[in-house]
C-alpha positions in Angstrom: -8.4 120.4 12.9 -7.6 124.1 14.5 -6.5 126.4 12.2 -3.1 126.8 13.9 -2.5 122.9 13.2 -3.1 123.3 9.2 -1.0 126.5 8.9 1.8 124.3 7.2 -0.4 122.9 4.8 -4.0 123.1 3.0 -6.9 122.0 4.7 -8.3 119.3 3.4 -12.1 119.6 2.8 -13.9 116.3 1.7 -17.0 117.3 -0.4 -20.1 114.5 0.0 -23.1 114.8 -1.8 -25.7 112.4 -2.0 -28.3 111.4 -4.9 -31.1 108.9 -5.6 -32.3 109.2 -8.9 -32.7 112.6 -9.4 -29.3 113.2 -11.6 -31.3 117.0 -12.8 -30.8 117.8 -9.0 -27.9 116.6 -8.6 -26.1 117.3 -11.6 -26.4 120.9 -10.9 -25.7 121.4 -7.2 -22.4 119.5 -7.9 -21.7 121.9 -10.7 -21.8 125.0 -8.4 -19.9 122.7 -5.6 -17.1 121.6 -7.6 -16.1 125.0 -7.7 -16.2 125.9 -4.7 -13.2 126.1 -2.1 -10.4 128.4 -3.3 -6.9 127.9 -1.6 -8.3 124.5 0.0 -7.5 120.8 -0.9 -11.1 119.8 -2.1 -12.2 116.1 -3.3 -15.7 115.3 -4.3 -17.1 112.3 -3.3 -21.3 112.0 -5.6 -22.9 109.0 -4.0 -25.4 107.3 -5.8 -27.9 105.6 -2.9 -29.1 103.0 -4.5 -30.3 105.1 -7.8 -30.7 102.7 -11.2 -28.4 103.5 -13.8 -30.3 105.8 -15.5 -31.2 107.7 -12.1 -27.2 108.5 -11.9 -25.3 111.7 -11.8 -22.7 112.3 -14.5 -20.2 113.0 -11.3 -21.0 109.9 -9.7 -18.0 108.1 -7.9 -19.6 106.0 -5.5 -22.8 103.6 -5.5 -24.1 101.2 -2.7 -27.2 98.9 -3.2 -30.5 100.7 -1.5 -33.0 99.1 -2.3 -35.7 100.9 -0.2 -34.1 103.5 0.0 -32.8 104.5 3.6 -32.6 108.1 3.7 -30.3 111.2 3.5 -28.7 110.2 6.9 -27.5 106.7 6.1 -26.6 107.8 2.6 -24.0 110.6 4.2 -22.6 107.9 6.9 -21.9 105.6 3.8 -20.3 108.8 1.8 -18.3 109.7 5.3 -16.9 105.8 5.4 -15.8 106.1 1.6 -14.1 109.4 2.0 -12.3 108.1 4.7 -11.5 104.8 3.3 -9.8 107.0 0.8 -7.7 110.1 3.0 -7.3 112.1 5.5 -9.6 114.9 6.1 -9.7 118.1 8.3 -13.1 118.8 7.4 -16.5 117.1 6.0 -18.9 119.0 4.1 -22.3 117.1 3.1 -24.1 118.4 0.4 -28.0 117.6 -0.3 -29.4 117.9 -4.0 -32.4 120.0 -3.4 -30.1 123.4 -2.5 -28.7 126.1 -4.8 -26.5 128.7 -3.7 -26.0 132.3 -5.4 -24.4 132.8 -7.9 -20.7 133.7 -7.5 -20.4 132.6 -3.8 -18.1 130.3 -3.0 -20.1 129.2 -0.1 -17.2 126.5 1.2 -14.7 128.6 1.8 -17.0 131.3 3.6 -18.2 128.5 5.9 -14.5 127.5 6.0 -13.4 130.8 7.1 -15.4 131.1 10.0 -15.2 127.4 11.1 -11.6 127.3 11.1 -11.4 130.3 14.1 -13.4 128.4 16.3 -11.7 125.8 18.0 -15.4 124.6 19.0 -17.7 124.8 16.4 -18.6 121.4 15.3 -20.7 122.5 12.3 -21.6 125.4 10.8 -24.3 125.9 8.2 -25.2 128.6 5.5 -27.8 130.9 6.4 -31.7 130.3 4.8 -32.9 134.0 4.2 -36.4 132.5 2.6 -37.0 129.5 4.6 -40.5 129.5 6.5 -39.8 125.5 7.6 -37.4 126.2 9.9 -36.2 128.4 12.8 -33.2 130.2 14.0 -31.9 129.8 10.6 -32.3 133.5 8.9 -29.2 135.4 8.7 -29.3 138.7 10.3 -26.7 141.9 9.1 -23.8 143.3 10.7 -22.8 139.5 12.3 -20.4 136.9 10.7 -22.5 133.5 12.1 -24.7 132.8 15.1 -24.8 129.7 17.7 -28.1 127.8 16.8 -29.8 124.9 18.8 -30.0 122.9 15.6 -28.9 123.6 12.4 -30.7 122.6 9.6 -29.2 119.6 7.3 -28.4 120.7 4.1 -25.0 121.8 3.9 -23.0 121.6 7.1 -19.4 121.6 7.0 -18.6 119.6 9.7 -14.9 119.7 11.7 -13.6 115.8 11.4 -12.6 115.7 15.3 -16.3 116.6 16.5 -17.4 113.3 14.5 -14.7 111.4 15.8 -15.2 112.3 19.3 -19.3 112.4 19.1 -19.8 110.9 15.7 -22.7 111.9 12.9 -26.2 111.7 12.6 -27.5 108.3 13.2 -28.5 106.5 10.3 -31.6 104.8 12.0 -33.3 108.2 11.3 -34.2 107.1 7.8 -37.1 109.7 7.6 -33.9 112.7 8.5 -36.3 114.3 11.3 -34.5 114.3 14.1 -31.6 112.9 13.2 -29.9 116.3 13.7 -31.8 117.2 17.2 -29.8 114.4 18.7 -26.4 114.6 17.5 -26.4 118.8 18.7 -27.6 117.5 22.4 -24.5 114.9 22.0 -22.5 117.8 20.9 -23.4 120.6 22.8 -23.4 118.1 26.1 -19.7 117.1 25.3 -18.8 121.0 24.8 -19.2 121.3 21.0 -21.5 124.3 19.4 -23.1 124.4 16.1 -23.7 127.7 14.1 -25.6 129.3 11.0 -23.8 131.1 9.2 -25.3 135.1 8.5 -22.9 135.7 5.5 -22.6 132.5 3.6 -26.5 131.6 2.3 -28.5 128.7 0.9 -31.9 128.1 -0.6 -34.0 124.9 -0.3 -36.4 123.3 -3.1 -39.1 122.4 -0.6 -41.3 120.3 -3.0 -39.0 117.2 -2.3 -36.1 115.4 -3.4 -37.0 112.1 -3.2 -40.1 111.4 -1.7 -42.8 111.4 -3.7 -40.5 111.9 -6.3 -38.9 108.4 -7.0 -40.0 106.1 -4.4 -43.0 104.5 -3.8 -44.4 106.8 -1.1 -45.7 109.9 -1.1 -44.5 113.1 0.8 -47.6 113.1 3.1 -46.6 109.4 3.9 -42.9 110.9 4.5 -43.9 113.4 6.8 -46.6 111.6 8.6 -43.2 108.5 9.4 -40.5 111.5 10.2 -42.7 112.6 12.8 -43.9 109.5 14.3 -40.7 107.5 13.9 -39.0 111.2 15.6 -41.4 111.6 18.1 -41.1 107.9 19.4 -37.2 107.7 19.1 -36.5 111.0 21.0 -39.0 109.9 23.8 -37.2 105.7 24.2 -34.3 107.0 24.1 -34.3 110.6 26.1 -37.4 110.7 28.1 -40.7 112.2 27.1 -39.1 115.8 28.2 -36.5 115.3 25.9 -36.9 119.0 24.8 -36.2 119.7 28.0 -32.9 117.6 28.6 -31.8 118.7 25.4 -32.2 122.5 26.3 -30.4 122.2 29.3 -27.2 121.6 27.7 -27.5 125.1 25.3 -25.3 127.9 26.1 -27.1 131.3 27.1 -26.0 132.9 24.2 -28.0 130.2 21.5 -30.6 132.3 20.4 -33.6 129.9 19.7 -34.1 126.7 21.7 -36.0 124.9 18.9 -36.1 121.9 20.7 -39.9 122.5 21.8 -41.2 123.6 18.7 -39.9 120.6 16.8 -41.3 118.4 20.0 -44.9 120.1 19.3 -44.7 119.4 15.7 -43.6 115.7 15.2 -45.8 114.8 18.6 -48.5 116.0 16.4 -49.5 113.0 14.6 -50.9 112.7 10.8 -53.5 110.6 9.5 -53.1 108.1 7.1 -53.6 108.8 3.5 -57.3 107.7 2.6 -57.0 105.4 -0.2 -56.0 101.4 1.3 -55.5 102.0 4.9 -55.0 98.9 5.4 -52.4 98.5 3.0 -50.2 101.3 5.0 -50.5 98.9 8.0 -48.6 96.4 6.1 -45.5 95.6 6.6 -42.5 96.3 3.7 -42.1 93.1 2.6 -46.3 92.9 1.8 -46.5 96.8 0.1 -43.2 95.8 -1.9 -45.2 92.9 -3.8 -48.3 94.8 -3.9 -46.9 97.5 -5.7 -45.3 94.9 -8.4 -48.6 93.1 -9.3 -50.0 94.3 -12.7 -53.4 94.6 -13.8 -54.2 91.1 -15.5 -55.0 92.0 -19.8 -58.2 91.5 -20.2 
């Protein structure tokens, strides 16, 4: 909603964040979150994806059976149809475990802040000073925000008329890679713009969440899907120059076009971890009883 249009009232921010099994992540992003905000109507909305009881946050408020576990994407679509089951929002903000903030920020209402003077601005997330696993994210001094090609997943506060004119990131993308490469094409081609913050900042465990965490595959196997599942989506759907379709819709004043560079890096296919090749080949339904067989006492 414009800022003009919640002058009479406070906006209402609707706080997602996402877990499975990992409550010492999550636990302690949701502390700093919870906090976050000042002078807006905040609710928090934990959702459990799937985690066993004992793999549940303390803030939990909402579970939904995942068995296999379907990714950060269909995880946030399920958190956006419980918060608004539940309200009315003016503004969406999903939170990932794997993130800290600094201390003594109150990262939501700096994103807030700048969001809420922008007509425009679909999204806006906090800046990554220390990140060297994605571009056109590091804030820069002496600037409130830039426009960015894509913005990076892990916190965006997201203005609720941009999802219901374009909608969120498709949940198909259960592997997250390039979930968020479509949606800013659907965005920036219907007029939208998305932006990194350079005052408000973020920083990203990068040893994983999840994967190779608490499911059953590892993080190469992770990467070496994202890619291949990205690569082969983007190319169906788009064309094989979807890069370049994607690109044409960018403003002039978007700094970095990472559209090729993520085109170059999920086109660039990994092998197979060595041990039971054939086993990978498998479908789900064969690895899922494979993995429960025990070694017969001998």
């Amino acid at each position: 909603m414009c800022a003009d249009s919640t002058s009479s009232r406070r906006p209402r921010v609707a706080v997602i964040v996402i877990n499975r099994d990992r409550p010492d992540l999550t636990d302690k992003v949701v502390d700093q979150v919870r906090n976050m905000g000042q002078g807006l109507e905040t609710r928090l909305f934990v959702v459990e994806c799937g985690s066993r009881p004992q793999g549940r946050s303390r803030h939990m408020t909402h579970w939904f059976r995942d068995r296999n576990y379907k990714g950060r994407y269909f995880g946030f679509n399920k958190g956006l149809e419980f918060a608004r089951a539940e309200g009315e929002w003016d503004y969406f903000w999903f939170v990932v475990n794997d993130i800290y903030f600094p201390k003594g920020e109150d990262t939501l209402r700096v994103l807030y802040d700048q969001i809420a003077t922008e007509p425009r601005m679909a999204l806006i997330g906090p800046g990554e000073p220390e990140a060297d696993d994605y571009q056109g994210c590091h804030p820069k001094p002496g600037r409130k925000w830039h426009k960015a090609a894509t913005v990076h997943g892990l916190a965006w506060l997201m203005r609720r008329e941009a999802i219901d004119e374009v909608g969120y990131c498709n949940p198909k993308f259960h592997y997250s890679q390039g979930a968020g490469s479509e949606l800013s094409y659907l965005l920036y081609k219907n007029g939208w713009f998305m932006a990194y913050s350079d005052v408000a900042t973020v920083f990203h465990d990068q040893s994983g969440s999840t994967y190779g965490k608490v499911t059953k595959i590892s993080r190469h196997e992770y990467h070496r899907r994202a890619r291949k599942f990205a690569s082969r989506y983007l190319a169906k759907h788009y064309g094989e120059n979807w890069d370049e379709l994607f690109a044409s819709v960018l403003p002039p004043d978007v700094e970095d076009n990472t559209f090729p560079w993520q085109k170059e890096v999920w086109n660039r296919a990994l092998p197979r971890g060595k041990r039971f090749p054939a086993l990978w080949k498998a479908g789900s339904w064969i690895k899922r009883h494979v993995f429960r067989l025990k070694p017969r006492s001998v």
